[in-house]
C-alpha positions, 0 to 999 in steps of 0.5 A: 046034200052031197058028202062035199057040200056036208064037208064043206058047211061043216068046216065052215061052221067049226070054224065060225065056231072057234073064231067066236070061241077064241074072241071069248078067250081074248077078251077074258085074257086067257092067254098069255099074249094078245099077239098069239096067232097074230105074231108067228114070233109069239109062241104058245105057253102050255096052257095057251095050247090046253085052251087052243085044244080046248077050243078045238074040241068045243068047236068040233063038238058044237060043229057036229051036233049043229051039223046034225041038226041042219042035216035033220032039218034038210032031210024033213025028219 
């Protein structure tokens, strides 16, 4: 695979993966709006931006090590 083609399948599953990571927390009310990142007028408390970042890093996270993984299997190693 190319390093565009890498880029791109793998921003794509980071963001799959903080779609489905975001639905969670909605459905558990962790934040404090259903309207935030719906409504540009609701605004974020501090904790709404610790479990924003904290889905950022298990997106990131996940994304690399799923990435790895297609990338391994691609490769036939």
């Amino acid at each position: 695979m190319g390093k565009i083609t890498k880029f791109i399948i793998y921003n794509a599953i980071v963001y799959f993966i903080y779609m489905g990571v975001d639905t969670v927390f909605t459905f558990l009310h962790f934040y404090s709006s259903d309207k935030l990142g719906k409504n540009l007028t609701t605004m974020p408390t501090q904790t709404d931006t610790i479990f924003i970042f904290i889905n950022i890093m298990i997106s990131t996270i996940s994304g690399y090590i799923l990435m790895k993984k297609i990338d391994e299997y691609m490769n036939g190693e």
